[in-house]
N, C-alpha and C positions, 0 to 999 in steps of 0.2 A: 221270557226269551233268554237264552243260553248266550252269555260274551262272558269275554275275558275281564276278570276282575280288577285290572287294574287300569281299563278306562273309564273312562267317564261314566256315568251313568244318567237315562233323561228317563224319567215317568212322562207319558200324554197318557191327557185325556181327551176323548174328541165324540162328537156327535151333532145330530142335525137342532138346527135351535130350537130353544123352549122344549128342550130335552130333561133340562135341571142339570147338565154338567158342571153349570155355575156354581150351583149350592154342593155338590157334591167335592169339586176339587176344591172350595174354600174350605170344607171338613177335613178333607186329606190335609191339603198342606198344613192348613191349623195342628193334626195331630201329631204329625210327623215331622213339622220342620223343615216342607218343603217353599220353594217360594214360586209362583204362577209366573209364566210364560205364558201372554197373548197368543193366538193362532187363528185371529178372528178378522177377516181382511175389513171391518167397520170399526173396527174397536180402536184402530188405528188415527183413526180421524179428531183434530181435536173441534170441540165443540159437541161434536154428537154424541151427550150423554144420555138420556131417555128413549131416541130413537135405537140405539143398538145395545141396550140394557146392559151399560158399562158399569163395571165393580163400582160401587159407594167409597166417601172420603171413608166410611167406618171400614166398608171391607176390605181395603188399602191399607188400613193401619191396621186389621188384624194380622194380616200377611202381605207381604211384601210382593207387588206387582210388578212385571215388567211389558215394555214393545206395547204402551198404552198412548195415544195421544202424539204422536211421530208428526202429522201433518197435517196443513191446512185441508179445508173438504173441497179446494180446488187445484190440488197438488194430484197427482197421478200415483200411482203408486203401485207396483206389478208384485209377483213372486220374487223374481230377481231380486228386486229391491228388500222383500221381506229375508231372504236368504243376507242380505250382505249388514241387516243390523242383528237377524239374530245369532250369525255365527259369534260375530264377538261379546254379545249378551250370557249366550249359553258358557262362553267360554271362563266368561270373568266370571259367573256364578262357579265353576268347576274349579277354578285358581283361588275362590274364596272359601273352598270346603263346601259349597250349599250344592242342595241337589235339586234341579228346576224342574219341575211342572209343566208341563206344555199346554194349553187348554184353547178349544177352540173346535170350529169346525168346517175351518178354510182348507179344504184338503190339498188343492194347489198349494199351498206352505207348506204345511208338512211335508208332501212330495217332493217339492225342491231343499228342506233343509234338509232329510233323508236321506237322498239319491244327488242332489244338486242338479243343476239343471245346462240344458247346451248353449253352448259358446255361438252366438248365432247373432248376427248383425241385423240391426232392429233395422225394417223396412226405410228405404230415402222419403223426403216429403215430396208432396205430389204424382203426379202418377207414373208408374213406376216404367222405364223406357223399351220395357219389354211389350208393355200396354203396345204398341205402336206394331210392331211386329206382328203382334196378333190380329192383330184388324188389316196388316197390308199381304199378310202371306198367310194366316189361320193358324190354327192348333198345331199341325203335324209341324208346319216348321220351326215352331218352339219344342214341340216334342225332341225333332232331328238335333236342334244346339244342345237341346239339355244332354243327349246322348252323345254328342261329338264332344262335350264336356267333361263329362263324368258317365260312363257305360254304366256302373252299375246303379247310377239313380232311380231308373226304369221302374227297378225293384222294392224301391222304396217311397214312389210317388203314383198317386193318383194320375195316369195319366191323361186321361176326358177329363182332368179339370184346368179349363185352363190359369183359376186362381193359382191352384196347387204348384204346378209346371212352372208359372211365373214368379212364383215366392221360390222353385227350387232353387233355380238361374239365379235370384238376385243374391242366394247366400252364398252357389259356387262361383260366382264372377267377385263377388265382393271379399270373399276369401279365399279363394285361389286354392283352396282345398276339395276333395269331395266329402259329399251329402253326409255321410255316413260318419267321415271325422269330425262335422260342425257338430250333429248332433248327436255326438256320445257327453253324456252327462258327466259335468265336474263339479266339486264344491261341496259336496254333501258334507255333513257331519260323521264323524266317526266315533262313536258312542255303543257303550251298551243297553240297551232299550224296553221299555215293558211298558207295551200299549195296550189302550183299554176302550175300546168303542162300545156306544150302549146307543140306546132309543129309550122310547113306551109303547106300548100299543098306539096303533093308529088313532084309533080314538081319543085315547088318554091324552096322545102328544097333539091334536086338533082343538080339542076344548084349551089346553094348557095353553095355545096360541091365540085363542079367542080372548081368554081371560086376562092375556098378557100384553094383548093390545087394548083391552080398556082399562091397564094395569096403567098404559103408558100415557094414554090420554088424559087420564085423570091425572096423572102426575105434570101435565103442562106438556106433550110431546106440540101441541099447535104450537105456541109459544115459542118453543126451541125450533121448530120449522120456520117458521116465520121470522126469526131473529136469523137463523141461516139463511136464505134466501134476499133477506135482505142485504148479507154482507158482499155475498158468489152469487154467483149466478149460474140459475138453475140446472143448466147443462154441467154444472160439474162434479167430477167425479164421484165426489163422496156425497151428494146431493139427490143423483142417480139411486141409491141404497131404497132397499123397502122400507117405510116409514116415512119418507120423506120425499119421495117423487109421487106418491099417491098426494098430496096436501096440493101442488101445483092448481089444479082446476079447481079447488075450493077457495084457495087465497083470491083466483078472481074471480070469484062468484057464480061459477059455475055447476058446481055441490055442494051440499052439506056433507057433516061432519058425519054420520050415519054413512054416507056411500064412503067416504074416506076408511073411516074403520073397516069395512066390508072388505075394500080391496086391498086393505090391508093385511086380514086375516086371507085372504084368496092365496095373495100374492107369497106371504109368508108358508103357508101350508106347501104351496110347489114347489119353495124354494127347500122348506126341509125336507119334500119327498126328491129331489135331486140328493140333496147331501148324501141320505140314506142310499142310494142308488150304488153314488160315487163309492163312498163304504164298504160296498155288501162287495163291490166288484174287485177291492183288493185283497187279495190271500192273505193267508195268518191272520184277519181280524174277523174274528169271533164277535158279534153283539150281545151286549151286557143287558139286561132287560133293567131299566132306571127308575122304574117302576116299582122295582122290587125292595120291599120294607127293610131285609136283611140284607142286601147289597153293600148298604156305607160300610157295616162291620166287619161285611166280607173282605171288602175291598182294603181297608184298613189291614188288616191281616193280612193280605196277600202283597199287599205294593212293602211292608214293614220286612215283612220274609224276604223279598226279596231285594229288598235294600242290605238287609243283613246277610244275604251270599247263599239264604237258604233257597237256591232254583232248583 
């Protein structure tokens, strides 16, 4: 991608899991000197190492990782939030001469560090007072405020919905702005950028998901469920993740460990055929085939070229 040479510069990598991203940007950054930036909305949790196939203490020390291990697996944790630790990450790596790595395949991060994201008042607790309105006069007359509010919201809102209608109201009464100015995006990073999305073949990336969850079990993933679970409780956040809300009905003896793996690889397989989706659906990114023998070399060559101004 074409910028001005004398901002920043951020290489990603991104793809659906058990893509081998992993192994590929540990090679990059190994060759080149760059240092990895998380982009993976589990990787974040501490504890959950096996279940979200977190770098090794070895691959830690070959290269310098960052935005690994931020929070407990009963801590929340949005886009927002990932925006507001990696801007000042990305930044001190750029203040320190190193050039970051982005890796991962939470596209909502990326998206928000990118473009950043809108200034938008997170819903009240309980139910929201517009609720009330809705049940004593129906849809049209939340339609009618939201229009006696902001006229041009209309154009920007589902109006048959009455969730939609009702979350408009709460952002134009709650900020006294219209629709249109909450949600224009701020905060993005301003960088020069060369992104790299890839996959496998269907098949390839299916067995690779099979193999890499009896990759995970064998390495003690029960254990680490079960040590999680005992600490949180199961409703939370980071608990909810694949790998670790499939164990739930087998901790009380409801399945074995055979139906656990199953729905594990299920569950993994739809989550990477979303990723992939997300991916395909935005412009300028081109699919890398991860598969391919000659790729590391290629890639090497091409991120080093253009590290060095040759675009």
């Amino acid at each position: 991608m074409t910028g001005d040479s004398r901002r920043p510069r951020l290489v990603a990598l991104l793809g659906p899991t058990a893509s081998g991203k992993s192994g590929l940007a540990l090679e990059l950054a190994a060759a080149l000197g760059l240092e990895i930036v998380n982009c993976d909305s589990r990787q974040i949790y501490r504890g959950m190492e096996v279940g979200t196939a977190k770098p090794t203490p070895v691959e830690r020390a070959r290269v310098p990782h960052h935005l690994l291990d931020l929070v407990d697996p009963d801590e929340p944790f949005s886009a927002g939030d990932y925006l507001r630790v990696a801007r000042p990450c990305l930044e001190g790596l750029w203040q320190a001469g190193r050039t970051p790595l982005l890796v991962g395949g939470t596209g909502f991060y990326f998206e928000a560090l990118l473009h950043g994201l809108p200034d938008l008042p997170a819903p009240g607790p309980g139910p929201s007072p517009w609720q009330g309105m809705l049940e004593a006069e129906g849809l049209p007359a939340l339609v009618a405020e939201l229009q006696r509010r902001d006229p041009d919201a209309a154009g920007q809102v589902d109006l048959a919905n009455p969730r939609r209608v009702i979350r408009a109201l709460e952002i134009v009464a709650a900020t006294g702005r219209p629709l249109a100015e909450s949600r224009r995006r701020a905060g993005g990073i301003e960088a020069d950028r060369l992104v790299i999305v890839g996959t496998r073949p269907r098949h390839d990336l299916w067995e690779r998901i099979r193999s890499r969850t009896e990759a995970m079990c064998a390495a003690g993933l029960r254990a680490e469920a079960e040590r999680l679970f005992a600490a949180f409780p199961a409703d939370a956040p980071g608990l909810r993740s694949i790998g670790y809300a499939e164990w739930v009905p087998c901790l009380e003896g409801r399945v074995g460990e055979d139906e656990v793996k199953r729905q594990i690889v299920i569950h993994t397989r739809q989550y990477a055929k979303r990723q992939e989706t997300w991916f395909r659906k935005r412009p300028g990114m081109p699919f890398r085939n991860f598969a391919d023998p000659a790729l590391p070399s290629r890639l090497r060559e091409e991120v080093a070229g253009w590290l060095a101004g040759g675009r």
